[in-house]
C-alpha positions in Angstrom: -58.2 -34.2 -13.4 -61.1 -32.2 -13.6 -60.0 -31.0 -10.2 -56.4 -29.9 -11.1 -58.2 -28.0 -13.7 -60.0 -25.8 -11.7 -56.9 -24.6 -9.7 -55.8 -21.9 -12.2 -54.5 -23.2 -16.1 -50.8 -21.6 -17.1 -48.2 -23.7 -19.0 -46.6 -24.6 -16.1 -49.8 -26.2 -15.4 -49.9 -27.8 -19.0 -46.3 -29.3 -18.2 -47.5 -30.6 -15.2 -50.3 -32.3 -17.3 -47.7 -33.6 -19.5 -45.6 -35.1 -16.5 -49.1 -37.1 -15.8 -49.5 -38.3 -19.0 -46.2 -39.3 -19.5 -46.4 -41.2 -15.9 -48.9 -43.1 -17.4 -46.7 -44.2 -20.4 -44.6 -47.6 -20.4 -40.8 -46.3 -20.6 -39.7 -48.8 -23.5 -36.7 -47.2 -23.9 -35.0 -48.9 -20.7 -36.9 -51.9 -21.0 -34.9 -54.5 -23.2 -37.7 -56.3 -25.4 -37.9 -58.3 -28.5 -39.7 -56.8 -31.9 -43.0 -58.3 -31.0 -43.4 -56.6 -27.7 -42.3 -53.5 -28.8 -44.9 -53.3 -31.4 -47.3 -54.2 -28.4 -46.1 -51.4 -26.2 -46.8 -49.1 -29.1 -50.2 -50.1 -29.1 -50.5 -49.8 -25.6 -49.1 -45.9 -25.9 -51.4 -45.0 -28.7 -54.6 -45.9 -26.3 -53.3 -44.5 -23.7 -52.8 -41.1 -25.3 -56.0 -41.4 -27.0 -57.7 -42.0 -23.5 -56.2 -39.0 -22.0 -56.9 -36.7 -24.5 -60.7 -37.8 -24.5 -60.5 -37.7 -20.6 -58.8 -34.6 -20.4 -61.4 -32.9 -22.9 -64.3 -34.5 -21.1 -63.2 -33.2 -17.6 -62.5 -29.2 -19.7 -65.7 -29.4 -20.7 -67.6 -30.6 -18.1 -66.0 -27.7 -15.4 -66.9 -25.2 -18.0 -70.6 -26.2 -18.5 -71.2 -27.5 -14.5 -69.2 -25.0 -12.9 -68.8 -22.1 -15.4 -65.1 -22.1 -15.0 -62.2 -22.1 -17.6 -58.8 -23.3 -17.8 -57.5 -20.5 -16.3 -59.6 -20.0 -13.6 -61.5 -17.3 -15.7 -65.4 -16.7 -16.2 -66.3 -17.2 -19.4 -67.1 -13.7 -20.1 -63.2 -12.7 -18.3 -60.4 -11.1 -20.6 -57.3 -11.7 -19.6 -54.6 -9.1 -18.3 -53.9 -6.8 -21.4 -50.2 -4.7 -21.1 -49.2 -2.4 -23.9 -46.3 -0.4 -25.0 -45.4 1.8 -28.1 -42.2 3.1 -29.7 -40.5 -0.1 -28.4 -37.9 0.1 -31.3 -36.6 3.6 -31.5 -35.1 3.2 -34.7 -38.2 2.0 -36.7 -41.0 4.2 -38.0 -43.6 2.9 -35.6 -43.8 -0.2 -32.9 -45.7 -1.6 -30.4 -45.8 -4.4 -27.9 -49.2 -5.8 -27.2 -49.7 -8.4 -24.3 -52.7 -10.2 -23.4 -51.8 -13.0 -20.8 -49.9 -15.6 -22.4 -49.9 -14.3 -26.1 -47.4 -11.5 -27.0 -46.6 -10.1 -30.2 -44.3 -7.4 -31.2 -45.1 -5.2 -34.5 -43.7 -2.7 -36.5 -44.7 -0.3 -39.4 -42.6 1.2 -42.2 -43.9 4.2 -44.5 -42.8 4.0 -48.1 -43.6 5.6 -51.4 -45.9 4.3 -54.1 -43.2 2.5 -55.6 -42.9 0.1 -52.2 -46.8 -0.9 -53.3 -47.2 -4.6 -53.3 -47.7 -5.9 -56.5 -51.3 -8.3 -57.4 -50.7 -10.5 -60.0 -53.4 -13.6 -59.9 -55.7 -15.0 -61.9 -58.3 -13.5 -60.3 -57.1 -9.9 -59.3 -54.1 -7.2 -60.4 -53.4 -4.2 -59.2 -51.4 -2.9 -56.0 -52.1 -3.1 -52.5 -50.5 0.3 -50.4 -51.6 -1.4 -47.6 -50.1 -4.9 -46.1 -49.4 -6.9 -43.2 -46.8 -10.1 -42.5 -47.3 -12.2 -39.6 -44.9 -14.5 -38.6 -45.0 -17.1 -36.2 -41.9 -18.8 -34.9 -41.6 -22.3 -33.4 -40.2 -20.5 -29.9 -43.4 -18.7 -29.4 -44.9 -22.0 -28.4 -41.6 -23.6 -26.5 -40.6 -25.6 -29.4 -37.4 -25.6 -30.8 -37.5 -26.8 -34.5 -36.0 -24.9 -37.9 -37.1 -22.2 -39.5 -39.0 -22.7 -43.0 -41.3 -21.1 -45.6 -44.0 -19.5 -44.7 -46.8 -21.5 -43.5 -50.7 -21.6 -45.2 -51.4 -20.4 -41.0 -49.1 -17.5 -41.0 -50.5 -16.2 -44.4 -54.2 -16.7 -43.7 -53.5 -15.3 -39.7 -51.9 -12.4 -41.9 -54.9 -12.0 -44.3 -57.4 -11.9 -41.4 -55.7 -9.1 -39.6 -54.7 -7.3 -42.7 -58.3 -7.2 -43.5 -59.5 -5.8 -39.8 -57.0 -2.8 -40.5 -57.0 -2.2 -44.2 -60.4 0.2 -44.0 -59.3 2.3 -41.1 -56.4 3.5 -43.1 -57.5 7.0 -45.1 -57.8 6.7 -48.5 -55.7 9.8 -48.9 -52.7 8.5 -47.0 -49.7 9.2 -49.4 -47.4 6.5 -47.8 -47.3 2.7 -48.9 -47.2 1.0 -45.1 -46.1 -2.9 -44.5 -47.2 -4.1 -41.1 -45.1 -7.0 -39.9 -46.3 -8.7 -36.5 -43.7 -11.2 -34.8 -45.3 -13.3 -32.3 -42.9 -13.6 -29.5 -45.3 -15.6 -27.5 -48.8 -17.6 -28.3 -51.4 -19.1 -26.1 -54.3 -18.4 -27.4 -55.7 -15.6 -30.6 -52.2 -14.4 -31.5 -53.6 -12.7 -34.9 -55.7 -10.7 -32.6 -53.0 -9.8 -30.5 -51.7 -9.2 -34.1 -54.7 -6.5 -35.1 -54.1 -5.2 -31.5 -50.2 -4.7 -32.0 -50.8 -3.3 -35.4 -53.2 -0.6 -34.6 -50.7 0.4 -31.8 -48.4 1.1 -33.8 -50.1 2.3 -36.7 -50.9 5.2 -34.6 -47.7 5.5 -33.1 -45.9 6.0 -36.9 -48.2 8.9 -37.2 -50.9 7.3 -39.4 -54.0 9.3 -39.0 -56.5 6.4 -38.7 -59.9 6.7 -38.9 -60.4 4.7 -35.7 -58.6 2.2 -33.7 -59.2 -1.5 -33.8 -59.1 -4.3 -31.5 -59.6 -8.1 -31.8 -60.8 -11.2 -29.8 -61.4 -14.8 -30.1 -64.4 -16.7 -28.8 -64.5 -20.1 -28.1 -67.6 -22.4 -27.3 -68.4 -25.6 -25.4 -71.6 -27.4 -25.8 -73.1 -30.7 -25.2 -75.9 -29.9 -27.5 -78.4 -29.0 -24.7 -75.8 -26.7 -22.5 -73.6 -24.0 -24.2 -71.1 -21.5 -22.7 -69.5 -18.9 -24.8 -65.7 -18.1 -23.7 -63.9 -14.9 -24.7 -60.3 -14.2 -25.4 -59.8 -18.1 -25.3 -56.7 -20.0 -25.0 -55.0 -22.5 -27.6 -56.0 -25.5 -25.6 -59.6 -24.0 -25.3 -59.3 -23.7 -29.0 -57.8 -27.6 -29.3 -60.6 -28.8 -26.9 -63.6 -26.4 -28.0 -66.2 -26.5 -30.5 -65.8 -23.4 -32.1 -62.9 -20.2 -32.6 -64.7 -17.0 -33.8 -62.3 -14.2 -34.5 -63.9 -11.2 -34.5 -62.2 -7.6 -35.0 -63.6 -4.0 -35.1 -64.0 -0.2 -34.1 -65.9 1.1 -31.4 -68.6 1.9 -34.6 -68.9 -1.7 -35.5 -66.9 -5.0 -37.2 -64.1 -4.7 -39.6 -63.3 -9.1 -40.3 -64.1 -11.7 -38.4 -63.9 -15.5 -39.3 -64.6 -18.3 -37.9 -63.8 -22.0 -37.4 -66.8 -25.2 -36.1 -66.5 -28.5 -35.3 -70.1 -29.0 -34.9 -72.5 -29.4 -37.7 -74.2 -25.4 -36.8 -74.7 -22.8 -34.7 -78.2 -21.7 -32.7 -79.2 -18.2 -33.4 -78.8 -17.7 -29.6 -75.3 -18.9 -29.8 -74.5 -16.7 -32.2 -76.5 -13.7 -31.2 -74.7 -14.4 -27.5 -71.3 -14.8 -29.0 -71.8 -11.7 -31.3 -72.4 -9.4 -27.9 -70.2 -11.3 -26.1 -67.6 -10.4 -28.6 -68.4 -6.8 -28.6 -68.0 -6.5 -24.7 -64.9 -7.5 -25.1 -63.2 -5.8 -27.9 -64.7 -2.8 -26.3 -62.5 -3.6 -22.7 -59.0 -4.4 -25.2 -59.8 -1.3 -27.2 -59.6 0.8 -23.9 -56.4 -1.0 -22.8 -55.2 0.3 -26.1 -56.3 3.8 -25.8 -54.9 3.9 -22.3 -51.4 3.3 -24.1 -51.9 6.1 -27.0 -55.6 8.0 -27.2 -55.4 9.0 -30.7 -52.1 8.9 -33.3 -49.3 11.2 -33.2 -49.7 14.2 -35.0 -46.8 13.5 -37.0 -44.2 10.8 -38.5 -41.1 10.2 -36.4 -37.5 12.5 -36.8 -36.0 9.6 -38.5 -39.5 8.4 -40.6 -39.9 9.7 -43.9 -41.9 12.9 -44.6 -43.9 12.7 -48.1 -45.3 15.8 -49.8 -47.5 15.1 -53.1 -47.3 17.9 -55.8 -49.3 17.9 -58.8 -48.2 19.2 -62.4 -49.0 19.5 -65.8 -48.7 16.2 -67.9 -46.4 18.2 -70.4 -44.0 19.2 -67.8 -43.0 15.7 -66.5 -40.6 15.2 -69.6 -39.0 18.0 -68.2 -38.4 17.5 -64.7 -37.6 14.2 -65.2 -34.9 14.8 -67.8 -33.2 13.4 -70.6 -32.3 9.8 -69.6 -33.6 10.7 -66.3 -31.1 13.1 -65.6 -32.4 15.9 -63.8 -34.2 13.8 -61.1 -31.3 11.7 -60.9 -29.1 14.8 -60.2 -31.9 16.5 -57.9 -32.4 13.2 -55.7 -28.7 12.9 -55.0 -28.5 16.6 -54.4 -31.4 16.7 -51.7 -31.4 13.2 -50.3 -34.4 12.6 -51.3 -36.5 10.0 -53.5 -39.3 11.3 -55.8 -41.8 9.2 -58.1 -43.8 10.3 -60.5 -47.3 8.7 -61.9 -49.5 10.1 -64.8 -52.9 10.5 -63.4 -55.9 11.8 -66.0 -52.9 13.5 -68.3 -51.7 15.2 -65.0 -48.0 14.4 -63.2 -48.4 13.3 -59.8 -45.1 13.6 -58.2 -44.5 11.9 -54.1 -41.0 13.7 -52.6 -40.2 11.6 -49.7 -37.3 12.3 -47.6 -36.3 12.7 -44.0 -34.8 16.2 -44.1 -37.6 18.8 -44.5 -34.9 21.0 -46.5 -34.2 18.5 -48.8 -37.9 18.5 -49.8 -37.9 22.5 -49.6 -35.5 22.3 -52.6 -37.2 19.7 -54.5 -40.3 22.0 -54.3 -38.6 24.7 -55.5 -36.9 23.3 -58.7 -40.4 21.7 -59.4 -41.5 25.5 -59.3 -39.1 27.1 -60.9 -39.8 23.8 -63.7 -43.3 24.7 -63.9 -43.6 28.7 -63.9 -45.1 30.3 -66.5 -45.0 34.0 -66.6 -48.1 35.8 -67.5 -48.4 38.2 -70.4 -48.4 41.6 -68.5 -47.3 40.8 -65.3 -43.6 42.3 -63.6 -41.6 39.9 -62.3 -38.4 40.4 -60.5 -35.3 39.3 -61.8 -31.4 38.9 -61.3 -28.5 39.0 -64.2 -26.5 36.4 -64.6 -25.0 36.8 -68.1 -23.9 40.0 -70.3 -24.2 39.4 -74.2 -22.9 42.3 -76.9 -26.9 42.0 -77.8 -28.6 42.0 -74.2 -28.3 40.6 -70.7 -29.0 36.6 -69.6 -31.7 37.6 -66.8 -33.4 34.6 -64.2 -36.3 34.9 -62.7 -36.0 35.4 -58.8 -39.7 33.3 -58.3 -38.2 30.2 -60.5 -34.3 29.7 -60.1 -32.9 28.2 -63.2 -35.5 30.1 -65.1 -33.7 32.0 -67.8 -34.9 34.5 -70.5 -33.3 37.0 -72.7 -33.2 40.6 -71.8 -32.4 42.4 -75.7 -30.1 45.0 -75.4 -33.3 47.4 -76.8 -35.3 46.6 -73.8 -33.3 48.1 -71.5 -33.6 51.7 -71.2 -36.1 54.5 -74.0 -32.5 55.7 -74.7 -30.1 54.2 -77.2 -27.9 51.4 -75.7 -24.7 51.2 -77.0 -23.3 48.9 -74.2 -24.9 46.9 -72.2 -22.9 47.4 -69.2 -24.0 50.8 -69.3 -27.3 50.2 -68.1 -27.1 46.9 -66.2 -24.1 45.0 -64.5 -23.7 41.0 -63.2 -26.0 40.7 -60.2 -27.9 43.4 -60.5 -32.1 42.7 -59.8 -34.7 44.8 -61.0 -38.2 44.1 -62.0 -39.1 43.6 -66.0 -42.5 43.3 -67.9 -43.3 39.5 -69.8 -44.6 40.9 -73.2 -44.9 37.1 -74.1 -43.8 35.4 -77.2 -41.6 37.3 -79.8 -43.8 36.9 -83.0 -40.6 37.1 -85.1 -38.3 35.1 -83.2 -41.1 33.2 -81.4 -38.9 33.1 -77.9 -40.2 34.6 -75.1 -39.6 38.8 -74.6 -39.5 40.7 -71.8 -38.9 44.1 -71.1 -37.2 47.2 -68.4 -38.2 49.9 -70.0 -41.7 49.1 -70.3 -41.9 49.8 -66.4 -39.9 53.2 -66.8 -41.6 56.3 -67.4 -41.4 57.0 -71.4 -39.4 60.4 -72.2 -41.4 63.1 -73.4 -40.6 63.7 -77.5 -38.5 66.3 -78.8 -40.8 68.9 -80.8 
């Protein structure tokens, strides 16, 4: 066995494995036997299986600590062959497919707004997350063919551990909520790595300006208590048949998560120190791989991927863009196809526009200005008529659309107005003076013959 071992490890090699094993089974199913010997034969199959599995993992071990080969045919320092591609799924915000040997997985990142945050509601902890990751890890990926169920306490602590390596690289003033889901289409071996590795990819290819890409690896370790070997980027049966799996994930600067799994009672300071370096080495080789595929993140989100613009107002102005019963955003996000939330901050609105269509958001921008002006007392503005009254003219300001103000019939001209149609017509735009707030009427005044030169008096 320990000879087969050294010829190269892939899973045809594990099937041909199997086929030994199962060679050395009794085939009671085409026997015809009574109760008794049945139960016999079971007994006889349970010690056989047991004997493999301690022969096979005496003969892994030993070709790894004698001859400092692996499964595979690897050195123990080797990293498997590493392919990478982004924008796999056109019509998602941002994918990538990360390979490393026999482990694949495929993920994909979607931007959302605030309101997309993922609710904490323990005993322990509440608040919202903006960041998150899923990992999911069907029965195919390993050749097996059984249903689909919940999600297992392996797929959501896998999910933690990679959500943790990426979480920190993501800038704290990122406007988007972003969900990571990784599906594993194919595991031999540190798919959550693969995962971190997949996840960076296409972080960066959704436009998300990280701080620095990260890469993963797992290191295994066989000793006999004398003799160790550290083995990077290990497989699941190096895993199955080894003494320790130490995930470790980080930048180019240093370690973002790593945990770590032991059969044995401890770890040497040399073994760690060795595995720590070890470790580095090789997430230092992946993250080139991944920078070969996409050096730094695009500059911006994809056509189709929302765009968000943040905009902050005064508190006392959300009341009004909001609405009464919510009516003018409701009216305003149909009208632009767009979606907008607004939070209260320090007594301040803090309004996200998302949208996909950069006119949309134009428009939103605009009403929010026009919303928010406040002439100043003083100042000309320019503005357009868009009503006659017998006692002035309805004029909106050209800065704030939707902005009205009263123009009084004796603020037009230094001459007496009889009509107003004798000084100003429907669509005419000229510039008037804000004189502020009326202290009769207490409505806001402004004025067009306070910019025109005043007639001299008659003597």
């Amino acid at each position: 066995m320990a000879c087969a071992l050294t010829q190269g490890y892939t899973l045809d090699c594990k099937d041909s494995l199997g086929g030994l094993k199962s060679v050395l089974f009794i085939e009671s199913e085409n026997v015809s036997v009574d109760t008794e010997t049945a139960g016999v034969i079971t007994d006889i199959q349970l010690a056989v299986g047991k004997y493999f599995y301690k022969t096979q993992k005496e003969a892994v071990r030993n070709v790894i600590l004698d001859l400092g080969l692996r499964l595979d045919g690897r050195k123990t320092t080797e990293i498997r062959p590493i392919w990478c591609e982004v924008d796999y799924l056109p019509s998602v915000h941002g994918s990538a497919l990360f390979t490393r040997g026999e482990t694949q997985a495929l993920a994909t990142a979607t931007l959302g707004t605030s309101r997309e945050a993922n609710q904490i509601d323990s005993p322990s902890e509440q608040g919202e997350e903006k960041f998150y990751l899923h990992y999911n890890f069907p029965p195919f990926s390993t050749g097996e063919a059984r249903p689909l169920r919940g999600t297992s306490r392996r797929e959501v602590g896998h999910g933690n551990l990679a959500q943790r390596a990426l979480k920190n690289m993501i800038p704290a003033d990122c406007p988007y909520t972003i969900r990571v889901v990784s599906e594993v289409l194919e595991s031999n071996g540190s798919s959550s790595m693969a995962t971190v590795c997949a996840g960076t990819l296409s972080l960066m290819d959704a436009g998300i300006q990280m701080i620095r890409p990260v890469s993963g690896i797992a290191m295994g370790l066989i000793t006999d208590g004398e003799r160790f070997a550290v083995l990077s980027d290990i497989l699941g049966d190096e895993d199955h048949l080894g003494d320790m799996d130490f995930k470790v994930t980080g930048t180019s600067e240093g370690i973002t998560a790593c945990q770590m799994d032991i059969k044995i009672d401890g770890l040497k300071y040399e073994i760690m120190e060795q595995a720590l370096a070890q470790a580095r080495d090789g997430r230092l080789h992946i993250l080139g791989k991944i920078l070969e595929t996409l050096d730094k993140p695009n500059n911006d989100v994809k056509v189709h991927a929302p765009k968000i613009i943040m905009r902050t107002i005064p508190g006392n102005f959300i009341g009004a863009l909001i609405g009464p019963g919510g009516k003018v955003i409701q009216e305003l996000q149909k009208a632009t196809g767009t979606t907008i939330v607004i939070n209260e901050v320090d007594e301040q609105g803090v309004v996200e526009i998302l949208g996909t269509d950069p006119k949309g958001i134009a428009a939103v921008m605009a009403k929010i200005d026009s919303i928010i002006f406040k002439p100043t007392v003083g100042e000309a503005y320019e503005v357009k008529v868009i009503k006659l009254l017998d006692f002035g003219a309805v004029v909106e300001y050209l800065d704030a659309p939707g902005n009205e103000v009263l123009l009084h019939v004796s603020e037009l001209a230094w001459e007496r107005t009889e009509n107003v149609s004798d000084v100003v017509n429907m669509g005419d735009v000229f510039e008037v003076k804000y004189l502020g707030l009326d202290p009769k009427t207490r409505k806001e005044k402004v004025s067009k013959k306070a910019l025109l030169p005043r007639p001299p008096r008659e003597s």
